[in-house]
Biopython code that builds the backbone (N, CA, C, O; Angstrom):
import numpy as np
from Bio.PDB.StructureBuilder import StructureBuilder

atoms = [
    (1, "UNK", "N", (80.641, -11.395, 163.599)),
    (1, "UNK", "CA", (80.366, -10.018, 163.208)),
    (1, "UNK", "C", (79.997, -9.976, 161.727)),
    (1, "UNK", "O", (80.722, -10.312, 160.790)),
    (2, "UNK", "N", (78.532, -9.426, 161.662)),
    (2, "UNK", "CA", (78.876, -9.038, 159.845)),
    (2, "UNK", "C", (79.419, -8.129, 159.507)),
    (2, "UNK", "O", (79.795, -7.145, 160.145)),
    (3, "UNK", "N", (79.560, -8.547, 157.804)),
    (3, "UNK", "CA", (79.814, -7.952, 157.638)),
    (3, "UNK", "C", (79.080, -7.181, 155.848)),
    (3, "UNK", "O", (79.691, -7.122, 154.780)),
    (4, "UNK", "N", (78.237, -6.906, 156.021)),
    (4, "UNK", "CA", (77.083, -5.877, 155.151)),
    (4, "UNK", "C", (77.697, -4.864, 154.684)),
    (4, "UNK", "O", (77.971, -4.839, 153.484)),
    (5, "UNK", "N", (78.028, -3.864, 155.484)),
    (5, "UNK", "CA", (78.497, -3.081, 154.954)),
    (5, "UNK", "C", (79.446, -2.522, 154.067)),
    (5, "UNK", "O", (79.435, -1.556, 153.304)),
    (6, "UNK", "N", (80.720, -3.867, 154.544)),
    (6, "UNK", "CA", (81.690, -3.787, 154.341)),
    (6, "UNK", "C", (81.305, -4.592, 152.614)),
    (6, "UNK", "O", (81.866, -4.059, 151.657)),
    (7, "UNK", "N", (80.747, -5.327, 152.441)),
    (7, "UNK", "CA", (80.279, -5.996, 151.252)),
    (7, "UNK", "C", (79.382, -5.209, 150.147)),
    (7, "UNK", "O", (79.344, -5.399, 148.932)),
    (8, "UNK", "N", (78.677, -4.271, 150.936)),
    (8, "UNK", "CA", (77.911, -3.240, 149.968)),
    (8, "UNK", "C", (78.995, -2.051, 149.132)),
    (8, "UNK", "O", (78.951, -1.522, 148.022)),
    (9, "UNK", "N", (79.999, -1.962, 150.363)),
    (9, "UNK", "CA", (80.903, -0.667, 149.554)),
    (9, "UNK", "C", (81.608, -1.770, 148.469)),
    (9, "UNK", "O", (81.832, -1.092, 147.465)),
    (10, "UNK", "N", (82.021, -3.045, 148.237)),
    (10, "UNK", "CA", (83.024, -3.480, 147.423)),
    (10, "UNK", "C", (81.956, -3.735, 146.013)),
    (10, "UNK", "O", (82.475, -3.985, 144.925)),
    (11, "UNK", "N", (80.201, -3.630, 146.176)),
    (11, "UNK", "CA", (79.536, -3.710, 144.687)),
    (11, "UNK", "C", (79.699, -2.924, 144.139)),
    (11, "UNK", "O", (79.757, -1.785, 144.604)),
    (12, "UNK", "N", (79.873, -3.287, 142.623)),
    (12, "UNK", "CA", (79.303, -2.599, 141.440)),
    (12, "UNK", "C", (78.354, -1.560, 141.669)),
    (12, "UNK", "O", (77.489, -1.935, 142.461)),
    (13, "UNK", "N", (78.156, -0.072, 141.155)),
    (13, "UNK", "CA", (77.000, 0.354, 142.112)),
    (13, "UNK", "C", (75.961, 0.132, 141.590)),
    (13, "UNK", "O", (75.031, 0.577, 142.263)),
    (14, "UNK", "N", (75.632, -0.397, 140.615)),
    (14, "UNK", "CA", (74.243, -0.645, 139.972)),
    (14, "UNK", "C", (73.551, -1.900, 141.006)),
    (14, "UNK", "O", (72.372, -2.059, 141.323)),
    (15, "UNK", "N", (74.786, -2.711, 141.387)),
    (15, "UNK", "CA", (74.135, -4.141, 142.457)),
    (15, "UNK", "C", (73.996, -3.560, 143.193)),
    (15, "UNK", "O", (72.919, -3.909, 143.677)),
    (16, "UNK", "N", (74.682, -2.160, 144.156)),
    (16, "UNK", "CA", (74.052, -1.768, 145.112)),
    (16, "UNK", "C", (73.510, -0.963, 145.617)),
    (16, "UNK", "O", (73.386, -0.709, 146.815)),
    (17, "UNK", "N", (73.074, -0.407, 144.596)),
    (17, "UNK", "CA", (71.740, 0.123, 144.069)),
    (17, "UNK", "C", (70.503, -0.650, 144.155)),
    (17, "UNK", "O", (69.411, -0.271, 144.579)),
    (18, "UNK", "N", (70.786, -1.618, 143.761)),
    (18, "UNK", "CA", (69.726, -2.528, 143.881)),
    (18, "UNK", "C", (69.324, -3.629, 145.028)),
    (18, "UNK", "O", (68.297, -4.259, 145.281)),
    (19, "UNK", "N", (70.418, -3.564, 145.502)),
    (19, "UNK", "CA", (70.723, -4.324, 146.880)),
    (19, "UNK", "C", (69.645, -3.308, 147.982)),
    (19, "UNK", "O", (68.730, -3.792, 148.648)),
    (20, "UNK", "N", (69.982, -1.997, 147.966)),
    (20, "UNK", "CA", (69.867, -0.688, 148.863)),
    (20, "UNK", "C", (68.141, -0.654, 148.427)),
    (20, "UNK", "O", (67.365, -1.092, 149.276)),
    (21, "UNK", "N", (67.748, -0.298, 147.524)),
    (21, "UNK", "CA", (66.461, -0.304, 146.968)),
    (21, "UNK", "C", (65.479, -1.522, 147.380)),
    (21, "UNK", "O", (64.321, -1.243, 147.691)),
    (22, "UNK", "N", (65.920, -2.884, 147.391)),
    (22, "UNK", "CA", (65.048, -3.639, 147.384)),
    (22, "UNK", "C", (65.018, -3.564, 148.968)),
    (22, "UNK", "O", (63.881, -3.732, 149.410)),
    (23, "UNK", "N", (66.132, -3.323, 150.064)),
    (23, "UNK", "CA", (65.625, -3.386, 151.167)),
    (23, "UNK", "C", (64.620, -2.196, 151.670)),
    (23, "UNK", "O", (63.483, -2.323, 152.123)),
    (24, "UNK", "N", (65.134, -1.383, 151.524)),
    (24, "UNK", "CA", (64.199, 0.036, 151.949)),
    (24, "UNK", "C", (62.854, -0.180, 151.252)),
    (24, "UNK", "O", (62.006, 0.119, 152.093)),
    (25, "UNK", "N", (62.345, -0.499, 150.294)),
    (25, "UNK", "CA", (61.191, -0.659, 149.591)),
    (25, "UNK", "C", (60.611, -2.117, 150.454)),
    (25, "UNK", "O", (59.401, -2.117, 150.683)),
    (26, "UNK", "N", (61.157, -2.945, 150.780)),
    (26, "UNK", "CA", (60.268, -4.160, 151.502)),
    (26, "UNK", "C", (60.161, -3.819, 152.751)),
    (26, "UNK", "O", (59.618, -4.696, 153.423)),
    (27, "UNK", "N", (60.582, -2.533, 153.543)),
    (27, "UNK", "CA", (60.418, -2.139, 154.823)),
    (27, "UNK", "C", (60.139, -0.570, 155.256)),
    (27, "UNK", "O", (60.366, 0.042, 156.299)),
    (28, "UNK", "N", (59.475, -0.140, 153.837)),
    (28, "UNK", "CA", (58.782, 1.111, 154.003)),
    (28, "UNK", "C", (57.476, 1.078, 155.042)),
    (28, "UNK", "O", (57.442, 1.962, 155.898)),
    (29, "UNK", "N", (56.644, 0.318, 155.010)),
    (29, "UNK", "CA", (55.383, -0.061, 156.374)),
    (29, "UNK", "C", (56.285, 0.450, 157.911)),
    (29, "UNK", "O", (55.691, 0.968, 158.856)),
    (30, "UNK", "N", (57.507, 0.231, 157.907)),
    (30, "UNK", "CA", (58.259, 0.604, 159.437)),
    (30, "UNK", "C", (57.507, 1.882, 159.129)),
    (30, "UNK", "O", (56.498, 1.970, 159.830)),
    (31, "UNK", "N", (57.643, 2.686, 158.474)),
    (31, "UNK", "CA", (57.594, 4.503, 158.555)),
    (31, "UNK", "C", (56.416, 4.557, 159.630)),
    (31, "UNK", "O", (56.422, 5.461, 160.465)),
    (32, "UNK", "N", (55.312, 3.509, 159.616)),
    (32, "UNK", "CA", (53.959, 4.047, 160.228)),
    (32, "UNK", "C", (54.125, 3.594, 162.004)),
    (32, "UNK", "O", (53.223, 3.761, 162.824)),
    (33, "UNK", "N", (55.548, 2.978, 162.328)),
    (33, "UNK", "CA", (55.555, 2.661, 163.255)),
    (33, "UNK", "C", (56.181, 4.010, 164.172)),
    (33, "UNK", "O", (56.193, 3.983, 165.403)),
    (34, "UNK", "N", (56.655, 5.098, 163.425)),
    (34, "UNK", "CA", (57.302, 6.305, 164.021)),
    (34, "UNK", "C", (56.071, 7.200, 164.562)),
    (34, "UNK", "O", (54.918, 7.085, 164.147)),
    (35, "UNK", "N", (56.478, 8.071, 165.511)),
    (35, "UNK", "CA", (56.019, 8.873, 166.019)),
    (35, "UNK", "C", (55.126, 9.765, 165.199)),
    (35, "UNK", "O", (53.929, 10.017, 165.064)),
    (36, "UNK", "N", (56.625, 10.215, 164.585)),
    (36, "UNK", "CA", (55.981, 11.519, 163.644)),
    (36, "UNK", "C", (54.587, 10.916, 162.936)),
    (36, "UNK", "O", (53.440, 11.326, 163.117)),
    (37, "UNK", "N", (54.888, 10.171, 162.353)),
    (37, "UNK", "CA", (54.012, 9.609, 161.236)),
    (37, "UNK", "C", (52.565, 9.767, 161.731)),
    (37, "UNK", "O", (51.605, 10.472, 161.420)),
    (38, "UNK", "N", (52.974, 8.239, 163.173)),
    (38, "UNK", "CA", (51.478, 8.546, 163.626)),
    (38, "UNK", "C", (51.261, 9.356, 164.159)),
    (38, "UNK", "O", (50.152, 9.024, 164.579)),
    (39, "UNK", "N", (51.490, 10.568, 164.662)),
    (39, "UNK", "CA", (51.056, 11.960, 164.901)),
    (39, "UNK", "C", (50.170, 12.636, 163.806)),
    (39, "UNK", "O", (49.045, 13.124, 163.917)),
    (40, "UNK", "N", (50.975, 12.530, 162.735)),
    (40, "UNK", "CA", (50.291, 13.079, 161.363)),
    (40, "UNK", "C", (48.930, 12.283, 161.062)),
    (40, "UNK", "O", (47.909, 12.966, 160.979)),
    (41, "UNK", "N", (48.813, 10.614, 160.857)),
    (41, "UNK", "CA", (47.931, 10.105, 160.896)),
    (41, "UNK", "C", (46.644, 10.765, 161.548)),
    (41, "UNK", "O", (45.606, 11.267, 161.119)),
    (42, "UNK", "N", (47.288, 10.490, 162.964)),
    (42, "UNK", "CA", (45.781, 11.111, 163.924)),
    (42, "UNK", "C", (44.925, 11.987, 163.298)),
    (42, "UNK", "O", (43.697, 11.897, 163.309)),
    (43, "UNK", "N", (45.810, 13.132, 162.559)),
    (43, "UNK", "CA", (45.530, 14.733, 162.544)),
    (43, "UNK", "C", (44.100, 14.254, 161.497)),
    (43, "UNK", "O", (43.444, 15.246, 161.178)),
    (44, "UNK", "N", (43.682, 13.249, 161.075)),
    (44, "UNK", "CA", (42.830, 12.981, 160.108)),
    (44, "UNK", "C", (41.760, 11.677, 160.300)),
    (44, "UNK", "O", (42.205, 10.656, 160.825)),
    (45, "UNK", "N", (40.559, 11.720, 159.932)),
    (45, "UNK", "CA", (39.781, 11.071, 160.303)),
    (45, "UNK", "C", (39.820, 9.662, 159.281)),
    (45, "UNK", "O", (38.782, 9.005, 159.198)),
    (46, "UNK", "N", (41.026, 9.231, 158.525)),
    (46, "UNK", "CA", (41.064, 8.369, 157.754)),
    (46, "UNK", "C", (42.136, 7.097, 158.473)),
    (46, "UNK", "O", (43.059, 7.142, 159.286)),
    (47, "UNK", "N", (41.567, 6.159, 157.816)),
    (47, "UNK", "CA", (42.640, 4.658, 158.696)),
    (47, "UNK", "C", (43.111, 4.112, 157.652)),
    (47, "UNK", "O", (43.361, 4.811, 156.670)),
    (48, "UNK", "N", (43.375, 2.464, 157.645)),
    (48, "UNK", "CA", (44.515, 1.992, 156.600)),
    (48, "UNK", "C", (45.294, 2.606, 155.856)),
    (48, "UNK", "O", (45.126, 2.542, 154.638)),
    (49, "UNK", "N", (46.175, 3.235, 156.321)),
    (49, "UNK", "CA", (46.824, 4.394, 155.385)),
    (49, "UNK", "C", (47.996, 2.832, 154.763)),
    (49, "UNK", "O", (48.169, 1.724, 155.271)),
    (50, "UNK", "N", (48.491, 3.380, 153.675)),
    (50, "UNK", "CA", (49.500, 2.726, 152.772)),
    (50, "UNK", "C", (50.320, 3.286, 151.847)),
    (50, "UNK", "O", (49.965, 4.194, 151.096)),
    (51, "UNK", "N", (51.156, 2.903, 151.857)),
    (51, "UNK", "CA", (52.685, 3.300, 150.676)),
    (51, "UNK", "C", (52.116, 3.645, 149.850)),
    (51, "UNK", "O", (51.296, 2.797, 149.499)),
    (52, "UNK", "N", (52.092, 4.771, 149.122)),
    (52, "UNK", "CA", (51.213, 4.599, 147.547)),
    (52, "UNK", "C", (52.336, 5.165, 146.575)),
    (52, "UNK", "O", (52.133, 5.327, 145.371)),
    (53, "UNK", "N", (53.645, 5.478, 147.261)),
    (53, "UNK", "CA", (54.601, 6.191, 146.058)),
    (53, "UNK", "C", (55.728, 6.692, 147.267)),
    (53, "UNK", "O", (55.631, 7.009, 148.452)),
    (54, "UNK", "N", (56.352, 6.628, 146.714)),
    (54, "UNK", "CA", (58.290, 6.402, 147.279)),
    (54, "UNK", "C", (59.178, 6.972, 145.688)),
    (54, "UNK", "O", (59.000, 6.605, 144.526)),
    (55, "UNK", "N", (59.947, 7.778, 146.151)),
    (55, "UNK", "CA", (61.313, 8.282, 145.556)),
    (55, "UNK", "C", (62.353, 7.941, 146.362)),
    (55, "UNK", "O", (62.328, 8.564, 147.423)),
    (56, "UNK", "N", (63.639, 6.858, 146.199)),
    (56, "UNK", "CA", (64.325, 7.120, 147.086)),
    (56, "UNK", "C", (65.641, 7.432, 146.132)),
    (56, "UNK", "O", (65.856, 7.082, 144.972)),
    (57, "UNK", "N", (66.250, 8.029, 146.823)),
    (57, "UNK", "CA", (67.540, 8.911, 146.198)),
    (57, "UNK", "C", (68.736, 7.896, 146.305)),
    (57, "UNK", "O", (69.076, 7.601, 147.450)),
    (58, "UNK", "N", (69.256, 7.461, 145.506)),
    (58, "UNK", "CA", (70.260, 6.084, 145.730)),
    (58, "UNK", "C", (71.595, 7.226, 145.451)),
    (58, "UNK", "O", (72.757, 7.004, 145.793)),
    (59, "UNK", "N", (71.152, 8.372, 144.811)),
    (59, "UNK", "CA", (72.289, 8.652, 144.184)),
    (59, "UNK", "C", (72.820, 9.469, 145.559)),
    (59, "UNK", "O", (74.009, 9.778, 145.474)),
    (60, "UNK", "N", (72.356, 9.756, 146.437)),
    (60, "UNK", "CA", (72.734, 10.463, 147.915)),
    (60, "UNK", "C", (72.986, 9.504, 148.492)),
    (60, "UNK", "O", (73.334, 9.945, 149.588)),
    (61, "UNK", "N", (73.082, 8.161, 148.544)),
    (61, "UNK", "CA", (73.321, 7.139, 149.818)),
    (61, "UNK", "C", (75.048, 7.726, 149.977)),
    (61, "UNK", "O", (75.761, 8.332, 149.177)),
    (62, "UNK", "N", (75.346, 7.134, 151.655)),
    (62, "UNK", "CA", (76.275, 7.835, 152.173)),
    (62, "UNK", "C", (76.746, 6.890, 152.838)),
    (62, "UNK", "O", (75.914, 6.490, 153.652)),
    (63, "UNK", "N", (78.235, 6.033, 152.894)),
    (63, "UNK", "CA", (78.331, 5.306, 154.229)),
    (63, "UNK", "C", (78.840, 6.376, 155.193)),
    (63, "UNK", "O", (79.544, 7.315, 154.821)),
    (64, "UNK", "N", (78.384, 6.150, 156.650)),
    (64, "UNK", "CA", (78.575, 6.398, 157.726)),
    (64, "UNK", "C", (79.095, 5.472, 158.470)),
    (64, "UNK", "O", (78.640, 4.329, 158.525)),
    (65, "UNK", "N", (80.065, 5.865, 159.090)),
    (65, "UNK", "CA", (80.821, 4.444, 160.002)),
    (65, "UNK", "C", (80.200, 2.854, 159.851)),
    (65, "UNK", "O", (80.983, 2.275, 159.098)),
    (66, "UNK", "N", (79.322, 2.098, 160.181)),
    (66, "UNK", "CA", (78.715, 1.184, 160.001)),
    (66, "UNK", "C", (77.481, 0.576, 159.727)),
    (66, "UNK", "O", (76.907, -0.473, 160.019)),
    (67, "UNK", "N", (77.141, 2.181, 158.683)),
    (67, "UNK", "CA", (75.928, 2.260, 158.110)),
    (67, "UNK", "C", (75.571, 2.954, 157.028)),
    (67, "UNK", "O", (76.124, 4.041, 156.863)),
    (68, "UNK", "N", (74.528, 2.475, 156.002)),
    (68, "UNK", "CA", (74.365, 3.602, 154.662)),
    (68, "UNK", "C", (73.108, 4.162, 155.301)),
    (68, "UNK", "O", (72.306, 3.714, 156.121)),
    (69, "UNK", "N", (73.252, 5.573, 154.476)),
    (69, "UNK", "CA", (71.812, 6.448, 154.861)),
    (69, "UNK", "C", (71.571, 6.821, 153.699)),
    (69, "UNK", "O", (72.382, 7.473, 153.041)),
    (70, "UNK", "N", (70.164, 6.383, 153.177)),
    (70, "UNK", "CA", (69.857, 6.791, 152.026)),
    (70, "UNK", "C", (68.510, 7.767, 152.186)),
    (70, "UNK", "O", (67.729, 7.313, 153.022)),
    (71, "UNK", "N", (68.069, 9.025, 151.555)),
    (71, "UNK", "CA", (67.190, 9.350, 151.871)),
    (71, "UNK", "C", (65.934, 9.113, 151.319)),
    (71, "UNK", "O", (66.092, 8.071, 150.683)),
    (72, "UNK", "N", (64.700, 9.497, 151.184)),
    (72, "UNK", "CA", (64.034, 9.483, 150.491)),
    (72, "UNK", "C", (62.782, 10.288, 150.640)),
    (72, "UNK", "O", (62.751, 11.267, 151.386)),
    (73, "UNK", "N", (61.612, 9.839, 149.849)),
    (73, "UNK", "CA", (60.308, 10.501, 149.525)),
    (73, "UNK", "C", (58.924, 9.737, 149.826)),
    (73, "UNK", "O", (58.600, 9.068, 148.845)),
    (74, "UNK", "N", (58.158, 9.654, 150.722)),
    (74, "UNK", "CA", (56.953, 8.971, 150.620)),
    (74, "UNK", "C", (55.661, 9.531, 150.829)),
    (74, "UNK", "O", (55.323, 10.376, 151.658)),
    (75, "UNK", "N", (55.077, 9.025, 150.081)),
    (75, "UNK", "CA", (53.475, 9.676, 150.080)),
    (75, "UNK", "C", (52.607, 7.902, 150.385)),
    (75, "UNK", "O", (52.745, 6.727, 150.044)),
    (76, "UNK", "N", (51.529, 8.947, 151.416)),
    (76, "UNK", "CA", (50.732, 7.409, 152.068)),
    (76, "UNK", "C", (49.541, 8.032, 151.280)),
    (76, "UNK", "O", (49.656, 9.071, 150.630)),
    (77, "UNK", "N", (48.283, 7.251, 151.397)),
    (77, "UNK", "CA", (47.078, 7.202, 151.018)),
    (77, "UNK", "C", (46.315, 6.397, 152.263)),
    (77, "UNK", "O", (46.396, 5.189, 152.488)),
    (78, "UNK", "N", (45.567, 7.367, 152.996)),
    (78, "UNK", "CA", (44.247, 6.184, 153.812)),
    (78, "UNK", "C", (42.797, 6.494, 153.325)),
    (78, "UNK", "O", (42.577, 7.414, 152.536)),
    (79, "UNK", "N", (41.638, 5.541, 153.918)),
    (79, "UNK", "CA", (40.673, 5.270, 153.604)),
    (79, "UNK", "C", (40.012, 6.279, 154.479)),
    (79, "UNK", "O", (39.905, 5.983, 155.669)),
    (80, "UNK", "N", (39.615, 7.274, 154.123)),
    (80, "UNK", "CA", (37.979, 8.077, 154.955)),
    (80, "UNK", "C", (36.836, 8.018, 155.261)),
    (80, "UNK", "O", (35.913, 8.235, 154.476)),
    (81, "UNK", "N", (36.729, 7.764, 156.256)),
    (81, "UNK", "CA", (35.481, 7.349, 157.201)),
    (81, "UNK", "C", (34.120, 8.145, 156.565)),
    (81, "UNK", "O", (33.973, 9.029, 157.408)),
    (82, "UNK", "N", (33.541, 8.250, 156.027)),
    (82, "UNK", "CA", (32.466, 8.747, 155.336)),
    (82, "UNK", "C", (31.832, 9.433, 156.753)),
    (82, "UNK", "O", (31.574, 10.633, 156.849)),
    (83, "UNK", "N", (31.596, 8.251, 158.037)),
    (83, "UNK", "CA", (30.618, 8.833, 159.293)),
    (83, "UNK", "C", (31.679, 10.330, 159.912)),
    (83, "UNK", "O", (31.255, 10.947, 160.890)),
    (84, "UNK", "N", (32.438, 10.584, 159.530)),
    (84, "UNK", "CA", (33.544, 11.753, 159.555)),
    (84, "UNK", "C", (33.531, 12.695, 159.345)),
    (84, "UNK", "O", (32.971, 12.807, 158.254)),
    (85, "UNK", "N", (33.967, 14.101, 159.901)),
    (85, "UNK", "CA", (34.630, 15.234, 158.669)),
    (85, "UNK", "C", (35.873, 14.489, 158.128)),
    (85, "UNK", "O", (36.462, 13.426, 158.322)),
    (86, "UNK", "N", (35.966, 15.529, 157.393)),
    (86, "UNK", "CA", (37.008, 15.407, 156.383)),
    (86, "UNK", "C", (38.436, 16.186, 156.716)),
    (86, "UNK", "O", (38.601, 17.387, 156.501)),
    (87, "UNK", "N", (39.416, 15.319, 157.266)),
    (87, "UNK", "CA", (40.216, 16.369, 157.569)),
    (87, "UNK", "C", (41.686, 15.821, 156.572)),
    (87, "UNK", "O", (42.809, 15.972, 157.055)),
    (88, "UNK", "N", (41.500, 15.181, 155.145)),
    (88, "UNK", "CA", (42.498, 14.772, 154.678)),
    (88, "UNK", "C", (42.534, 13.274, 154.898)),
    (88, "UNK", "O", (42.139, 12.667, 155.893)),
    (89, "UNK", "N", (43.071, 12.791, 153.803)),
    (89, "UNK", "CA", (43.630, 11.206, 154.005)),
    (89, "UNK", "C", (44.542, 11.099, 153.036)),
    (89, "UNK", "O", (44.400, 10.333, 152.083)),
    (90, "UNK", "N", (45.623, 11.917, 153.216)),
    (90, "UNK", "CA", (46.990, 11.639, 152.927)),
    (90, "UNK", "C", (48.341, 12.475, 153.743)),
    (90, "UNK", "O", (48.285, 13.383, 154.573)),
    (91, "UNK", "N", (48.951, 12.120, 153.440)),
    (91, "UNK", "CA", (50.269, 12.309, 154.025)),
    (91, "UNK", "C", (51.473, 12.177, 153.303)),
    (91, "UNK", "O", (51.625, 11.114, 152.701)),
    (92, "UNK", "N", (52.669, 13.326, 153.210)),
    (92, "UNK", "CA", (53.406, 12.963, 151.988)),
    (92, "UNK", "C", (54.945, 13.400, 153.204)),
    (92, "UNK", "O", (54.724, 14.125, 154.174)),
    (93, "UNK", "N", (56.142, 12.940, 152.986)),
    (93, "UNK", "CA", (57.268, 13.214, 153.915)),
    (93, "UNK", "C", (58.405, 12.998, 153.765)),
    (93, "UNK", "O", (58.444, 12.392, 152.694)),
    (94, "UNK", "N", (59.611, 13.114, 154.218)),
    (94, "UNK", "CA", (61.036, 12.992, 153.748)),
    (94, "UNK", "C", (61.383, 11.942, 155.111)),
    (94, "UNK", "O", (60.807, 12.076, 156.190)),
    (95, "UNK", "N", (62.273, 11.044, 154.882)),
    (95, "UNK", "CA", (63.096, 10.451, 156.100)),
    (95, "UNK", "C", (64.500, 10.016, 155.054)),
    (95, "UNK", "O", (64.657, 10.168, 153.842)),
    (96, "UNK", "N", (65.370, 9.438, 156.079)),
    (96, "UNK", "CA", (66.607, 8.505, 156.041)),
    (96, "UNK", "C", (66.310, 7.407, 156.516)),
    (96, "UNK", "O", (65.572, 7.224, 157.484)),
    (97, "UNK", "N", (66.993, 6.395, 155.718)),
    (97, "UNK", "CA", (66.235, 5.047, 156.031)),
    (97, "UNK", "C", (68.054, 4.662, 155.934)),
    (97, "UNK", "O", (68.829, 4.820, 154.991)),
    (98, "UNK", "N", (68.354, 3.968, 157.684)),
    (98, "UNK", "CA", (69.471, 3.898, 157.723)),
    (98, "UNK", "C", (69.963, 2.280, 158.038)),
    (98, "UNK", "O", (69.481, 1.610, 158.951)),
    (99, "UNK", "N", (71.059, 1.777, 157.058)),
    (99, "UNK", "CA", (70.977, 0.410, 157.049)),
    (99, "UNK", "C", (72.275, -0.461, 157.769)),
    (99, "UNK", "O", (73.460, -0.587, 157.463)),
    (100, "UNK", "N", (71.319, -1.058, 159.024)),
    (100, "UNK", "CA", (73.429, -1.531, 159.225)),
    (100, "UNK", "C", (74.055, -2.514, 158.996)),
    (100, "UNK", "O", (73.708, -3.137, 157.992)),
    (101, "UNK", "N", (74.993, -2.953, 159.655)),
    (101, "UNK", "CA", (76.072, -4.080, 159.011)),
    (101, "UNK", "C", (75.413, -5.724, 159.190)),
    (101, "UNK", "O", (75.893, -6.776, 158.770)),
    (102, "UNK", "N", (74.091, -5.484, 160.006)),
    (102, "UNK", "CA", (73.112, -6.519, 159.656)),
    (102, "UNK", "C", (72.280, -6.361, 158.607)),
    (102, "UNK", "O", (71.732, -7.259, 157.967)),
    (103, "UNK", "N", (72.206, -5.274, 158.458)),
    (103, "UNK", "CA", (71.510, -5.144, 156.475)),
    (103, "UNK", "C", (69.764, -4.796, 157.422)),
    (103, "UNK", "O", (68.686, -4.771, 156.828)),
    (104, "UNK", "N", (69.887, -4.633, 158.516)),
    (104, "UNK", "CA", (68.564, -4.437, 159.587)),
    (104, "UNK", "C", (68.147, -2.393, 158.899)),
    (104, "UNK", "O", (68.925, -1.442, 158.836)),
    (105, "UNK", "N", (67.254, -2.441, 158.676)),
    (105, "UNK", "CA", (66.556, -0.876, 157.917)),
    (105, "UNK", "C", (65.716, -0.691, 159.276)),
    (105, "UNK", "O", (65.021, -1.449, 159.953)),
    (106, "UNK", "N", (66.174, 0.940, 159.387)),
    (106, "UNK", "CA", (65.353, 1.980, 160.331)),
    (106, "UNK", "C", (65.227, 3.369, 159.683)),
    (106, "UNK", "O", (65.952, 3.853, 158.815)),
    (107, "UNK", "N", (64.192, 3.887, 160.264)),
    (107, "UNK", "CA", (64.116, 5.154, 159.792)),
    (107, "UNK", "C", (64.160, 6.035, 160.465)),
    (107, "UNK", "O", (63.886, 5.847, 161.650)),
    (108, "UNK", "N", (64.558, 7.513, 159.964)),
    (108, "UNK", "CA", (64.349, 8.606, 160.738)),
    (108, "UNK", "C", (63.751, 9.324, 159.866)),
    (108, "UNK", "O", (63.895, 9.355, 158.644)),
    (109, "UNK", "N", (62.579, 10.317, 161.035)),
    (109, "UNK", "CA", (62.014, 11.408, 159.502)),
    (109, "UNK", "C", (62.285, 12.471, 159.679)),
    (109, "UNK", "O", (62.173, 12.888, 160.832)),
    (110, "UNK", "N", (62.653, 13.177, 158.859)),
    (110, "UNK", "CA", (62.773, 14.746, 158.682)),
    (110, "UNK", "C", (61.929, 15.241, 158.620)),
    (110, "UNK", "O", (61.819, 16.207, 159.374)),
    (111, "UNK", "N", (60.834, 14.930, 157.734)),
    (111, "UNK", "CA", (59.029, 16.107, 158.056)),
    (111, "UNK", "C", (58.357, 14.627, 157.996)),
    (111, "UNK", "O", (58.894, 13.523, 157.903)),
    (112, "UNK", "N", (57.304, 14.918, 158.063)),
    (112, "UNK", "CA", (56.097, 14.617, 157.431)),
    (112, "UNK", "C", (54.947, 15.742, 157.586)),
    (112, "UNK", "O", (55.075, 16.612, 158.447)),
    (113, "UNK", "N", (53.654, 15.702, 156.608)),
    (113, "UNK", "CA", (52.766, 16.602, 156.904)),
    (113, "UNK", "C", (51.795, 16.459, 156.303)),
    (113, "UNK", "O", (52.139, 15.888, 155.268)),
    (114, "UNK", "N", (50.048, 16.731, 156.283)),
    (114, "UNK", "CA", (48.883, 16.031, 155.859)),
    (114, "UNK", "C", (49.800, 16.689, 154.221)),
    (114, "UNK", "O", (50.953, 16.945, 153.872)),
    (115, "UNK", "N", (48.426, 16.715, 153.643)),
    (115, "UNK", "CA", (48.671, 17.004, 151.998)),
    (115, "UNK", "C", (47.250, 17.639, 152.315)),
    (115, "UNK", "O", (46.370, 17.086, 152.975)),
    (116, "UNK", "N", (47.187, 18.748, 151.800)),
    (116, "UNK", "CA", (46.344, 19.778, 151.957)),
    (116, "UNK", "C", (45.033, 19.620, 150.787)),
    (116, "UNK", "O", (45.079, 20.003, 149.619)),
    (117, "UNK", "N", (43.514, 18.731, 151.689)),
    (117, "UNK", "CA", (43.368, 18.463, 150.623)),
    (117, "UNK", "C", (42.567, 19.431, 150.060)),
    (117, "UNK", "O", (42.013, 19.028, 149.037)),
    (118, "UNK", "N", (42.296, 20.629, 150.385)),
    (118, "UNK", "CA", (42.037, 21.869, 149.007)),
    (118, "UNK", "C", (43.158, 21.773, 147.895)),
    (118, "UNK", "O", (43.014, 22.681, 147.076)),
    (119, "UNK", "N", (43.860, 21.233, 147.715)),
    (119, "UNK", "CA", (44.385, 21.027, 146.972)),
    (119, "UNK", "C", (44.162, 19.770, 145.513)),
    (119, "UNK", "O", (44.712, 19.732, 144.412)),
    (120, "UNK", "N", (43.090, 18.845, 146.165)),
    (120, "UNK", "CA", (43.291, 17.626, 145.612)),
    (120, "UNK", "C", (42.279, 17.857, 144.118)),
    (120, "UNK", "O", (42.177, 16.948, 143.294)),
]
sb = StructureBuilder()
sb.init_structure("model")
sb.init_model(0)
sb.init_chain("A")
sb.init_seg("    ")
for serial, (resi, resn, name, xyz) in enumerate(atoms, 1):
    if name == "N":
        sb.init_residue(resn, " ", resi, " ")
    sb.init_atom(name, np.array(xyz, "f"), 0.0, 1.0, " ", f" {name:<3s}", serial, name[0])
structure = sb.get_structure()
């Protein structure tokens, strides 16, 4: 049995802080494997979408029975098909990226939604 979790609550929190950070940041690409996400994707005539900016909130991480949930912030960027309309090529969203006593990262999202690009 591991034990991760039990090893993350006994760091320093700056190590696990940094412990928590470096995993969620090397497994932000999961996000595009969710539903939501690619739902949102579709909504737009752009492909290779990618990480282009992440906030994650270390200072909210939470253990839960045999897991931390930390939340966070991501904004994607994809490439637009020129032969296309234009219906946006970005996407910006909130999830929990929840880690367990294998140190194994999943996500759940709370929104996601294009980024409105009259706005850009």
């Amino acid at each position: 049995m591991s034990e991760f979790i039990a090893n993350l609550r006994q760091m320093a929190s700056n190590d696990r802080s940094d412990v928590l950070e470096r995993l969620i940041t090397d497994s932000l690409n999961l996000l595009f494997e969710l539903e939501a996400v690619v739902s949102t994707i579709a909504m737009t005539n752009a492909t290779q979408f990618e990480i282009d900016d992440n906030r994650i909130d270390l200072d909210a991480a939470e253990f839960v029975d045999d897991e931390v949930r930390v939340p966070l912030w991501f904004h994607a960027d994809g490439e637009h098909e020129e032969v296309q309309y234009f219906f946006g090529n970005q996407i910006a969203g909130r999830a929990i990226a929840r880690i367990d006593d294998d140190g194994m990262v999943t996500y759940e999202i709370v929104d996601v939604d294009l980024v409105d690009p009259t706005f850009l």
